[in-house]
PAMI-349016 format. One record per residue (C-alpha): residue number from 1; x, y, z; residue in three letters. Coordinates in pm, whole numbers, plus 50000, padded with zeros to 5 digits. Layout:
! residues N
{NUM {X Y Z} ALA}
...
! end
This chain:
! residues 398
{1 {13307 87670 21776} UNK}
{2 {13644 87715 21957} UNK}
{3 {13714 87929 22247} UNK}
{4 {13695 88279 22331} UNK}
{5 {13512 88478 22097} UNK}
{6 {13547 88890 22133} UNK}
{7 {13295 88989 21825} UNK}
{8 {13021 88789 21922} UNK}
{9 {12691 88966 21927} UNK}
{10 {12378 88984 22169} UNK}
{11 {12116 88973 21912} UNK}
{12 {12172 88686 21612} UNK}
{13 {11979 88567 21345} UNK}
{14 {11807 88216 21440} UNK}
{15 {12048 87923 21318} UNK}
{16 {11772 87868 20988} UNK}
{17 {11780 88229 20885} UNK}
{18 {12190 88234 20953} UNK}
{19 {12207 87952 20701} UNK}
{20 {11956 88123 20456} UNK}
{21 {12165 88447 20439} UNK}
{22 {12511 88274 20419} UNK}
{23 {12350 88039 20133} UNK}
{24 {12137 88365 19935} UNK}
{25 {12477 88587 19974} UNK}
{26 {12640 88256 19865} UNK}
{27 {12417 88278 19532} UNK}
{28 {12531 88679 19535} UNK}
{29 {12835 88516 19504} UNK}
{30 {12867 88304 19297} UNK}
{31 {12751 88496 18975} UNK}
{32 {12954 88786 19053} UNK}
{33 {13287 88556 19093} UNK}
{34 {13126 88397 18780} UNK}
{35 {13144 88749 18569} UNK}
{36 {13445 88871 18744} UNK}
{37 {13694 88613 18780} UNK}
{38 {13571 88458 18418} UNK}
{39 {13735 88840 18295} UNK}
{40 {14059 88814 18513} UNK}
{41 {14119 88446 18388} UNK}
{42 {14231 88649 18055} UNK}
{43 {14281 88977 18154} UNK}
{44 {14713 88886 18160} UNK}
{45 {14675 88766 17807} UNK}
{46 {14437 89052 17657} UNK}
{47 {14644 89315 17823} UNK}
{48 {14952 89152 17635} UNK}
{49 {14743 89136 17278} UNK}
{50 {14718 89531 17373} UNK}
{51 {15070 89597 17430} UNK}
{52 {15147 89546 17782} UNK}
{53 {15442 89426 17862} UNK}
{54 {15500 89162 18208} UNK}
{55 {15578 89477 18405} UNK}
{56 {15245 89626 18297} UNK}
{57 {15031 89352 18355} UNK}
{58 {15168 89291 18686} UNK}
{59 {15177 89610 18796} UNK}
{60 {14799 89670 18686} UNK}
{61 {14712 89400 18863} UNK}
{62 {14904 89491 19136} UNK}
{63 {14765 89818 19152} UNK}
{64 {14418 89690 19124} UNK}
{65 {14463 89415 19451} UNK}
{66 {14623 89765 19623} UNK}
{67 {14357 89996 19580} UNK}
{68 {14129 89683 19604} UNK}
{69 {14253 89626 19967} UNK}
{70 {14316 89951 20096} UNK}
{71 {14006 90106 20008} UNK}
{72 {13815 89833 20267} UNK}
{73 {13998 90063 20536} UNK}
{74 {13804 90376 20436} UNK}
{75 {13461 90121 20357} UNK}
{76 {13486 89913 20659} UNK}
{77 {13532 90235 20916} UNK}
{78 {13285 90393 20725} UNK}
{79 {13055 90095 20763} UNK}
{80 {13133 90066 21156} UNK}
{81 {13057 90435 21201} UNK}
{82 {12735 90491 20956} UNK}
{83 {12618 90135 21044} UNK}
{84 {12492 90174 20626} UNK}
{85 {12603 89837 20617} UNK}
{86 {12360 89747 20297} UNK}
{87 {12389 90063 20118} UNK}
{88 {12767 90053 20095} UNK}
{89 {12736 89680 19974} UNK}
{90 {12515 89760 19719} UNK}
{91 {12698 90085 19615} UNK}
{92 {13000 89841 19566} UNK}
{93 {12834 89514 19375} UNK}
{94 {12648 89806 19118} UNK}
{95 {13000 89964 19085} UNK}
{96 {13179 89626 19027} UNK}
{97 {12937 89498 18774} UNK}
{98 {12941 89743 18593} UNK}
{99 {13338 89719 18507} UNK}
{100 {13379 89401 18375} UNK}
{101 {13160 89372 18072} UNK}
{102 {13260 89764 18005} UNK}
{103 {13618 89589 17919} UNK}
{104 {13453 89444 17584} UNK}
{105 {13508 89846 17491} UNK}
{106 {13862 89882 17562} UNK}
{107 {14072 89898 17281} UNK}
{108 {14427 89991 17458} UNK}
{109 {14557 89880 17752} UNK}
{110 {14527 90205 17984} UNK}
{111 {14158 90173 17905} UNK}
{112 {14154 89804 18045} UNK}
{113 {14334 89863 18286} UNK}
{114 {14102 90138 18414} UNK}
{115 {13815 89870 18440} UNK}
{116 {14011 89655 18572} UNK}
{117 {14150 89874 18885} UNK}
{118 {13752 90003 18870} UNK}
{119 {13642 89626 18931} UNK}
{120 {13871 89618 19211} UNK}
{121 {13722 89972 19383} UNK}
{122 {13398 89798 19365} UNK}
{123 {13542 89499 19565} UNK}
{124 {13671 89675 19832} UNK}
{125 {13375 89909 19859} UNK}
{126 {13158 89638 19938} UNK}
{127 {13363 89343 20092} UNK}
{128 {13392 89488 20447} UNK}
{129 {13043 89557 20545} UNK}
{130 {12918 89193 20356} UNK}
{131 {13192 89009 20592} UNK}
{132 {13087 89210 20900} UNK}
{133 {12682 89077 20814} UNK}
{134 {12840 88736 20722} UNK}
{135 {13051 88742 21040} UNK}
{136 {12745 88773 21235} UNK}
{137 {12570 88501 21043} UNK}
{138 {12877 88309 21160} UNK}
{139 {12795 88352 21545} UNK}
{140 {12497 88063 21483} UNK}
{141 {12672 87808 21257} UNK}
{142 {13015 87895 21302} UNK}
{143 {13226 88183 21120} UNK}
{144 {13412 87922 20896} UNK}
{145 {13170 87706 20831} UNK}
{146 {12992 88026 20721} UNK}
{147 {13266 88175 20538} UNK}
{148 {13337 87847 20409} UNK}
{149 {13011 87778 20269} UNK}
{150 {13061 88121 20095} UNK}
{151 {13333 88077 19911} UNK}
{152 {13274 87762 19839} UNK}
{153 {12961 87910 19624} UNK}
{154 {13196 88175 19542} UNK}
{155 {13419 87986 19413} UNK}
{156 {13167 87743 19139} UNK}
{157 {13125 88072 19008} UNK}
{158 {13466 88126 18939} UNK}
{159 {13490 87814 18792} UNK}
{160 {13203 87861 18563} UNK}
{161 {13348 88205 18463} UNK}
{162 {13598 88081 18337} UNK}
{163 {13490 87778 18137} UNK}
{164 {13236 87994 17971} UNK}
{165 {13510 88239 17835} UNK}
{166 {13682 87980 17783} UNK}
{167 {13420 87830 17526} UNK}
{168 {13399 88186 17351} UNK}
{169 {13753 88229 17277} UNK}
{170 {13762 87859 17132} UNK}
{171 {13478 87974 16879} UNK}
{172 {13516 88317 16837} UNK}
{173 {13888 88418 16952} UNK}
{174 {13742 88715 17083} UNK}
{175 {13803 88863 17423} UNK}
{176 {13533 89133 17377} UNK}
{177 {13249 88896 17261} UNK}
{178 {13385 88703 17624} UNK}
{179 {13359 89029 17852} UNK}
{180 {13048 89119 17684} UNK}
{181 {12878 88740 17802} UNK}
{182 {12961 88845 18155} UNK}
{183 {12692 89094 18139} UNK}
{184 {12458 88818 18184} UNK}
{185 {12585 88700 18556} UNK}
{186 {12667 89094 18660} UNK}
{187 {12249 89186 18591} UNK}
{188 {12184 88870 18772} UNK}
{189 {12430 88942 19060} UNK}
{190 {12261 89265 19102} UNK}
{191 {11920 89115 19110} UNK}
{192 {11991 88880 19361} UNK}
{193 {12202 89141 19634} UNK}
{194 {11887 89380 19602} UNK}
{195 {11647 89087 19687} UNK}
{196 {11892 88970 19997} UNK}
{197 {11847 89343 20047} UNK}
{198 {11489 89317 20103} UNK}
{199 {11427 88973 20251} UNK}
{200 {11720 89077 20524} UNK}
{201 {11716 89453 20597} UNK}
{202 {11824 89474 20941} UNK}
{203 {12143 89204 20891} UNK}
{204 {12392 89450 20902} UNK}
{205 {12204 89646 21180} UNK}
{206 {12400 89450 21493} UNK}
{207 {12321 89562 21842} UNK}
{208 {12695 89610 21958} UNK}
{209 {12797 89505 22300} UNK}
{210 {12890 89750 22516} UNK}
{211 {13288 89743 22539} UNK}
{212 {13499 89934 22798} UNK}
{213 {13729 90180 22553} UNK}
{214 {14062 90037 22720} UNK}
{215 {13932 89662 22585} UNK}
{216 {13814 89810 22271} UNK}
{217 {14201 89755 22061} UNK}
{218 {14348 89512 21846} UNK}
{219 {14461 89250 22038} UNK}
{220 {14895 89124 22008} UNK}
{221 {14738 88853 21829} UNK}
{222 {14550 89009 21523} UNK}
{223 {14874 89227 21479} UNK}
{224 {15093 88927 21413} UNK}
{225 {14816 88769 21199} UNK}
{226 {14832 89071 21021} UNK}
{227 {15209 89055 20960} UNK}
{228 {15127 88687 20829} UNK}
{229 {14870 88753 20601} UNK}
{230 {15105 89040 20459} UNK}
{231 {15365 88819 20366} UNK}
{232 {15130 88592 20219} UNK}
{233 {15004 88817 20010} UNK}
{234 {15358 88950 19911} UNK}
{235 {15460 88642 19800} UNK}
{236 {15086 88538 19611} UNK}
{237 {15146 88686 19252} UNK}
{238 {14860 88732 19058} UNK}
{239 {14683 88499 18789} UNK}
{240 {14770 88778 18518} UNK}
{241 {15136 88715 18596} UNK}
{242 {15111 88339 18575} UNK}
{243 {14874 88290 18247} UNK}
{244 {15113 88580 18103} UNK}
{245 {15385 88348 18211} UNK}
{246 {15159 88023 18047} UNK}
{247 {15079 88231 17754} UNK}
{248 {15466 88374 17709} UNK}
{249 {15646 88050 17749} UNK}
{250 {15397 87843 17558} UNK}
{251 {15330 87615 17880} UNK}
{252 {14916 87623 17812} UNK}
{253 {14716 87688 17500} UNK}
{254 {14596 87967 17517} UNK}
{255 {14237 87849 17524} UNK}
{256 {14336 87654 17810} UNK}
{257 {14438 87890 18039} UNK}
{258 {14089 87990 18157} UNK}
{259 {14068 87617 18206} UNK}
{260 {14304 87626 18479} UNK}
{261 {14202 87903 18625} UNK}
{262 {13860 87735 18653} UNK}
{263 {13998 87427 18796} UNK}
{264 {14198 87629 19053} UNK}
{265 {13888 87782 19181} UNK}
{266 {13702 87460 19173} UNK}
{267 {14021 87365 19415} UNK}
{268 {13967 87689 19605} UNK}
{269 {13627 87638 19699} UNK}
{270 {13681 87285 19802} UNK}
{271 {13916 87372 20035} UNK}
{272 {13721 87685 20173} UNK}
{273 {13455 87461 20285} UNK}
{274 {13706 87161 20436} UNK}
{275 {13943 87410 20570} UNK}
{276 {13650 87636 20698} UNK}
{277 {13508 87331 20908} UNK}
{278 {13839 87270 21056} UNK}
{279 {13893 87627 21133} UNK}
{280 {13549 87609 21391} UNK}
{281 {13710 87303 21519} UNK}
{282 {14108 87349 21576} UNK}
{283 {14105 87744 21520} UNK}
{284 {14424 87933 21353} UNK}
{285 {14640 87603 21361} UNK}
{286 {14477 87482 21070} UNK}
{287 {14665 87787 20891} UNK}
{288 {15013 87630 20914} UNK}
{289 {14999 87350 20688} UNK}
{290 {14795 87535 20452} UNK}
{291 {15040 87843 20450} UNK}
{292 {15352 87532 20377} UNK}
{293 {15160 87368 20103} UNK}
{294 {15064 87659 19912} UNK}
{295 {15442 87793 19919} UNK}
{296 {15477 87563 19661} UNK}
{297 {15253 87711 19414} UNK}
{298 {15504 87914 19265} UNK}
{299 {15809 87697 19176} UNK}
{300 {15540 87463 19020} UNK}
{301 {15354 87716 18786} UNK}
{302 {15694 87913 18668} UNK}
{303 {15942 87657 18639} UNK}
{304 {15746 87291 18556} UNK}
{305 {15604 87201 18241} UNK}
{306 {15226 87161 18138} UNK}
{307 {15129 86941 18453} UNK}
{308 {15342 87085 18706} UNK}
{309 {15185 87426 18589} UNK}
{310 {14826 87260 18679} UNK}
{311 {14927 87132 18985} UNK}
{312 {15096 87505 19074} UNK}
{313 {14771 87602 18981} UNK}
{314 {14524 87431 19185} UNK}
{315 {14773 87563 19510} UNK}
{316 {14730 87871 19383} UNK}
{317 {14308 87834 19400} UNK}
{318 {14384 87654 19781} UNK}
{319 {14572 87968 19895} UNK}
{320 {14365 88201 19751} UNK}
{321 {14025 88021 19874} UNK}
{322 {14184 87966 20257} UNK}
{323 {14226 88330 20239} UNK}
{324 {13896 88414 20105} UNK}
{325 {13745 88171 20390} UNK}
{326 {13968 88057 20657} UNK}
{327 {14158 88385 20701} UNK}
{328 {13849 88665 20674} UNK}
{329 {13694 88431 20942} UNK}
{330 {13993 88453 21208} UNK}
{331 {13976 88823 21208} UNK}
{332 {13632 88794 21353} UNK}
{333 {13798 88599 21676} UNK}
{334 {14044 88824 21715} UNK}
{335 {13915 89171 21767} UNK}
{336 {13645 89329 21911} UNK}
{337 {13277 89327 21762} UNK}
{338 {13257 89730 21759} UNK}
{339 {13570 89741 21538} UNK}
{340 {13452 89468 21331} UNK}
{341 {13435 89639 21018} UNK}
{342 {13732 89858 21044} UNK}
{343 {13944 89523 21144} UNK}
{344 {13819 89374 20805} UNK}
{345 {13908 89715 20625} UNK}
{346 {14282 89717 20794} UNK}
{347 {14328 89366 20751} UNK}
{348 {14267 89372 20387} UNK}
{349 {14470 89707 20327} UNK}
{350 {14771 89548 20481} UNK}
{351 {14669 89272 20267} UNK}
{352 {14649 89467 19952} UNK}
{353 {14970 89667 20018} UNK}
{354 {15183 89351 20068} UNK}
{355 {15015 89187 19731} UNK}
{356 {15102 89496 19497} UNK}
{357 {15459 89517 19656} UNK}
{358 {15492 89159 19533} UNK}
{359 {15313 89219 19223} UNK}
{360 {15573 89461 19108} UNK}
{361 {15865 89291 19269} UNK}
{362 {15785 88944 19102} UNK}
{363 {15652 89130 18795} UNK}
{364 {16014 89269 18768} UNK}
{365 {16197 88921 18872} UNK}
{366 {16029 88760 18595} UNK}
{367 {16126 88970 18345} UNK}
{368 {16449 88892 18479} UNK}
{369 {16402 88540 18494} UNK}
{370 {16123 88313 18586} UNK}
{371 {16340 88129 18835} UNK}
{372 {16387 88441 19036} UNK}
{373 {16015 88507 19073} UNK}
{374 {15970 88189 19199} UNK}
{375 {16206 88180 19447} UNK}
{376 {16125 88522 19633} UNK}
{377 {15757 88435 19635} UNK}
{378 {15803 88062 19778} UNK}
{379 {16036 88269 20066} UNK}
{380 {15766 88473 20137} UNK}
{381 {15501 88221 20206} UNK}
{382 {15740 88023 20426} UNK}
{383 {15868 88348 20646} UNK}
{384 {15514 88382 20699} UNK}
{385 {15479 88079 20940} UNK}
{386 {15709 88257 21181} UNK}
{387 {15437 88504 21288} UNK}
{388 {15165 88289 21247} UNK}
{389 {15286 88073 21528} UNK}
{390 {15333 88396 21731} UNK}
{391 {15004 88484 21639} UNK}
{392 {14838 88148 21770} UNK}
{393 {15074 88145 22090} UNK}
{394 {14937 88504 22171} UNK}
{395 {14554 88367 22120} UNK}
{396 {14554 88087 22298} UNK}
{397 {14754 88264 22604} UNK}
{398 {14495 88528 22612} UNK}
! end
């Protein structure tokens, strides 16, 4: 693993139990992205059968990824402070599980759009305190090998998800029959976090290193990484925007819009894992070239034609796996182990602030024109090299 590391810990789990928690969390994982991100592969489309116009569904989503993000601030201080670090995660997963196949009862859009902002609550309840435990798995096998390994589990269950709805609309052409299926991964999900629970009690109970209070900031480095990750996520609009944009303009049957959304996790996850190995190897560099390829996303998915939209797509599952992987793992490197958790919460409320500002900015430019939207979100993802270099200057000079 590269270089200096400020949130490494004095007592670990053995390198065989590190791997056994990242791979049973991995499990966690996967059938929770399997009954949530199967629902937000159509949640653009069933919003739209309800009424909502682009505006809405952006701005739902937007407002979900918002509160979804900012909420890790209040989770992940609260999780540094209480040290609850398994009660908080568990709160969160019951919380999120719940939401999704409770959208098979909406029957207007400000109902589904409740559970699907509620979904996000449960996210952000429990993300911070699972990446501080996952962090510290990390300190054994390296952070993005771990994190990699993660989403990359994470991520076949977001491809599943998908397919399976997938399958139910093409027999039944019902969303709520869909949302309803999901119930079968969420009770699963649920089983599984209760028995990591049990077989690893004390993994969010880290014996912190004693830091002098003067040391114990955010270093110049994680605040420019920050300002990087915020334009990414201003310029990273939603999947509801871009299968309401596939559904609108008649780019993908709609029975084959879960499809891509299935392959572009499938993409996600393989690049979590390669792109999480090179991250232990080469560090933040590796963030560049992803960050340039994945500006292209946009243009491709709004503006090309059936297989440009695939190909805009699977960027779209690389960007949003790096930052699921690559991206949660640099934050561990870059600030001190005691503020572990709170870094995670302020990192994904800056996060989630940028993405909804997007949301509704691109949400509005495509209503304007599709051209627009992808333009301004293509900028974004390019101006966000500028820091990122600044970012990796200031952590290598430190």
């Amino acid at each position: 693993m590269f270089g200096k590391d400020p949130a490494a810990a004095p007592r670990r789990l053995s390198s065989k139990a590190a791997l056994y928690f990242v791979l049973l969390f991995g499990a966690v994982s996967l059938f929770a992205d399997m009954t949530y991100e199967g629902a937000r592969s159509v949640t653009g489309p069933f919003l739209a059968t309800l009424g909502a116009s682009g505006l809405i569904v952006s701005s739902v989503a937007g407002l979900g990824e918002l509160l979804g993000y900012t909420l890790r601030l209040v989770s992940g201080r609260w999780a540094d402070h209480s040290k609850l670090y398994w009660p908080i995660t568990l709160a969160g997963y019951l919380v999120q599980m719940a939401a999704v196949p409770a959208l098979a009862l909406a029957g207007n859009w400000p109902l589904a759009a409740a559970f699907i902002v509620l979904e996000r609550i449960g996210k952000a309840t429990r993300n911070p305190p699972r990446d501080v435990m996952l962090a510290q798995a990390g300190t054994e096998m390296g952070r993005g090998w771990a994190f990699g390994i993660n989403e990359a589990l994470d991520q076949f269950g977001a491809f599943v998800g998908p397919l399976a709805v997938a399958v139910v609309l093409a027999k039944q052409g019902s969303y709520q029959a869909a949302f309803a299926l999901l119930a079968i991964p969420a009770v699963i999900t649920l089983i599984l976090v209760f028995i990591a629970r049990s077989v690893f009690p004390d993994a969010g109970q880290i014996a912190h290193r004693s830091t002098p209070q003067s040391t114990a900031t955010y270093s110049a480095a994680f605040w420019w990484y920050l300002a990087a990750a915020a334009l990414v996520g201003f310029g990273f609009a939603d999947f509801s925007l871009v299968a309401y944009h596939f559904s609108k303009a008649h780019v993908v049957a709609a029975s084959l819009i879960p499809v891509f959304y299935a392959l572009a996790m499938a993409a996600g996850g393989i690049g979590a894992l390669i792109f999480g190995k090179l991250f232990d190897r080469i560090g933040l560099v590796v963030l560049a070239p992803v960050t340039l390829i994945v500006a292209a996303y946009a243009p491709l998915a709004f503006l090309g034609g059936s297989s440009l939209a695939l190909a805009g797509t699977l960027l779209w599952g690389v960007g949003l796996g790096a930052h699921e992987s690559v991206m949660q793992a640099a934050v561990a490197h870059l600030v001190p182990h005691e503020k572990l958790g709170s870094a995670y919460g302020l990192f994904g409320a800056a996060f989630g602030v940028a993405w909804f500002a997007g949301s509704v900015v691109l949400g509005a430019a495509y209503d304007a024109s599709p051209a627009i939207a992808a333009l301004l979100a293509a900028i974004a993802e390019l101006l966000a090299l500028a820091p990122l270099a600044v970012a990796i200057r200031c952590f290598n000079a430190a």
